[in-house]
N, C-alpha and C positions, 0 to 999 in steps of 0.2 A: 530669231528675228526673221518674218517673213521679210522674199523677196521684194515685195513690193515699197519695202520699206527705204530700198537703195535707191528708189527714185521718187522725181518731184510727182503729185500729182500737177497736173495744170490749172485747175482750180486756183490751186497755192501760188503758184507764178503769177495767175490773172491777181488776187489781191497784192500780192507786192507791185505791181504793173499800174493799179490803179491808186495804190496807195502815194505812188511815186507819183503818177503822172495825173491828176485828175481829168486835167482836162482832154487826155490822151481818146485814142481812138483805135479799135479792131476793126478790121474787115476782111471776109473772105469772099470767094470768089471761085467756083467748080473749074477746072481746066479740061478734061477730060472726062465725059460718062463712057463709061463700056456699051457695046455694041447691043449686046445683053441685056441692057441697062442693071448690069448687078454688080458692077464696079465703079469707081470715081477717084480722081485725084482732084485735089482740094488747095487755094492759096492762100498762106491768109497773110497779112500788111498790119505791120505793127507803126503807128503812128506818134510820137511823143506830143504832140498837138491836134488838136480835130482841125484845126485850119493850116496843119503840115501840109504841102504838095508833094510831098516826098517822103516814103516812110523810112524808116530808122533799120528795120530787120523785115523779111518776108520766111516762109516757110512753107513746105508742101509737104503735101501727105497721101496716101493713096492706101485704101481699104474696100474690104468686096461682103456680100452677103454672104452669108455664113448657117450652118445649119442648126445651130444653137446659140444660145444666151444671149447678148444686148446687139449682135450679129445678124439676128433673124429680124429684128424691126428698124435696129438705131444705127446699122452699119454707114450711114453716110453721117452719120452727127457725130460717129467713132471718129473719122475722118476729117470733119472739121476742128473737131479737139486736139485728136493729135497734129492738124498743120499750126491751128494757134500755140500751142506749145512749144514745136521748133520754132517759130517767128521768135518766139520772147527767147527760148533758149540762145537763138541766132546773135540777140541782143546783148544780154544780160542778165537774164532771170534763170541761172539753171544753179540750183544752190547744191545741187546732189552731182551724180551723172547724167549726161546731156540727154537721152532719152527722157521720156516723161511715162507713169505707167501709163497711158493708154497705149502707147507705142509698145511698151512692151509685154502687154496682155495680145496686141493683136501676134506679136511674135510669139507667144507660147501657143494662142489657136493655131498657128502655123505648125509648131511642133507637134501638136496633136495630131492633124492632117498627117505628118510626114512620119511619126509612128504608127497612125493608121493602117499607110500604105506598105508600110517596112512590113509591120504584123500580118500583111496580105499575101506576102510572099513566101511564109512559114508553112509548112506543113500542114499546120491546124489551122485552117483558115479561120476560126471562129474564135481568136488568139488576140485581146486588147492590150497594147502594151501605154499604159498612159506616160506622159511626162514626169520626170522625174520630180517638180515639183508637189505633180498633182498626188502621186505616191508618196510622196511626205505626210501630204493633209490627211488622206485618207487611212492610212497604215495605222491599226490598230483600233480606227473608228465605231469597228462592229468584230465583234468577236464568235467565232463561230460558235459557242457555246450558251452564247447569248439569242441567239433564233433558232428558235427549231421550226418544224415545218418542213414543205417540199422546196424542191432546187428553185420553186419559183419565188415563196416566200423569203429565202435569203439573198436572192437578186432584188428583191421590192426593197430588203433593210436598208438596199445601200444606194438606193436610187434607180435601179433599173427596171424597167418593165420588159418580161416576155410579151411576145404577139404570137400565136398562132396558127400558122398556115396548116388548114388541110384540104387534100386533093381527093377528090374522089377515083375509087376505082372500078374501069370497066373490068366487067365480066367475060366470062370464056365466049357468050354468044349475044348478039344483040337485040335485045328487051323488046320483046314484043307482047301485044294483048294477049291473054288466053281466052280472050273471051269470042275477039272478030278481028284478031292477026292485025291491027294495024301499029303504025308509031306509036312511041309514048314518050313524054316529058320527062325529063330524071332532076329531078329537085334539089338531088343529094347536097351539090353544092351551092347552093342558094341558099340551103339551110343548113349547113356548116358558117357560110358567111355569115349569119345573120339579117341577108337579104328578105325572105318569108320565115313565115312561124316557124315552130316544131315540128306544129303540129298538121302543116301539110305532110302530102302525101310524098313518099321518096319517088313513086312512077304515076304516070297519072297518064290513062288512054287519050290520046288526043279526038281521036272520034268526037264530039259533042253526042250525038244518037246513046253511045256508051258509054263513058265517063268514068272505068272501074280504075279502083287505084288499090296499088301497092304499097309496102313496109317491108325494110327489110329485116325488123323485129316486129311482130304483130302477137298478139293472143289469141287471132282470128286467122283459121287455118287456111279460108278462103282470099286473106286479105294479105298472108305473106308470099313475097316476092322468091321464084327460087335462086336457090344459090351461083347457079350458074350466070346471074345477072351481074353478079357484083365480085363475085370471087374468082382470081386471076387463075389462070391453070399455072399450077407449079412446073419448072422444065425437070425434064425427065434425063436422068441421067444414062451415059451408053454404058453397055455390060462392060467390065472393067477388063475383061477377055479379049474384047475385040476393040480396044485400044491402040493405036499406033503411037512408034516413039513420037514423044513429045506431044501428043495430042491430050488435050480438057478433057474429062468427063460430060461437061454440060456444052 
């Protein structure tokens, strides 16, 4: 039995709510936006009559934007649902335990978050430790034997995407023309980003008058860049003779 199963949805409280009361009436009503505007707390007024002056149960609820799933666009409409659902709960309508699942989906994103940061403080900072419910669902979903391919293609089987990042490296001295010594554009990472082509140039003389450009793989012997532009000097290690206690080599 999934968890979710231990609670009402709200939906289900609203049809018994309206079934009972036709002529009933909801209303809510925001109390509080964040500063940020990425948070809210929510009222809602459970009415047994629409010409009640007085309602019967009220509820509050309070939810923030999130950086995935019905969080990234619906997080204030999470937050209306779950206050109508305490309101009817407040009343009458809680046939399970008094939470309702939207309440308690925003409390497992919460758990998320808080293994996130737990798993930050590990060693391996690059260490996801999910929710114990969420390693139920997924446990055994994908079996390693079943994807082959590189480390990226078995993060894709289970839903994840690599992104990435590269930096370009300066070289031992700085990139000048050989043709009339002045500055030059370095590309490198503009097109690693995907920012321009390829098929630009990795150095490009900024002169206009000159315009010669560099590769730092080329077939064209005049056209490759030397190495010293782009390849870091290695540190040199001291003679291991002339070491002092407790001093590095590097």
């Amino acid at each position: 039995m999934a968890w979710q199963d231990e609670y009402d949805q709200v939906e289900d409280r609203l049809k018994k709510f309206w079934k009972d009361n036709p002529n009933g009436r909801v209303y809510t009503e925001p109390l509080k936006i964040a500063e940020d505007h990425l948070g809210i707390i929510i009222r809602a007024y459970i009415y047994k009559d629409i010409e009640d002056i007085n309602p019967v149960a009220t509820g509050i609820a309070e939810d923030h934007h999130g950086p995935k799933g019905a969080n990234v666009t619906s997080w204030i409409e999470n937050a209306e649902t779950s206050a109508v659902g305490r309101a009817l709960a407040n009343w009458k309508y809680a046939a399970k335990k008094r939470p309702s699942v939207t309440e308690m989906e925003k409390v497992e994103r919460g758990n998320t978050v808080s293994n996130n940061k737990a798993a930050d403080t590990k060693k391996d900072k690059d260490i996801f430790v999910p929710p114990p419910t969420v390693q139920k669902k997924i446990e055994g979903a994908v079996k390693e034997e079943d994807v082959k391919g590189t480390a990226e293609d078995k993060l894709s089987a289970v839903g994840l995407e690599v992104e990435e990042k590269r930096v370009v490296t300066h070289g031992t001295v700085k990139p000048e023309c050989m043709a009339c010594g002045s500055d030059l554009w370095d590309n490198r990472q503009d097109k690693y980003d995907g920012k321009i082509k390829e098929t630009y140039p990795d150095w490009k003389c900024k002169s206009k008058e000159c315009g010669r450009i560099w590769y730092m793989e080329s077939y064209a012997n005049d056209k490759k860049a030397p190495e010293v532009w782009y390849m870091p000097e290695l540190p040199k290690g001291k003679d291991i003779n002339n070491l002092e206690e407790n001093e590095l080599p590097f």
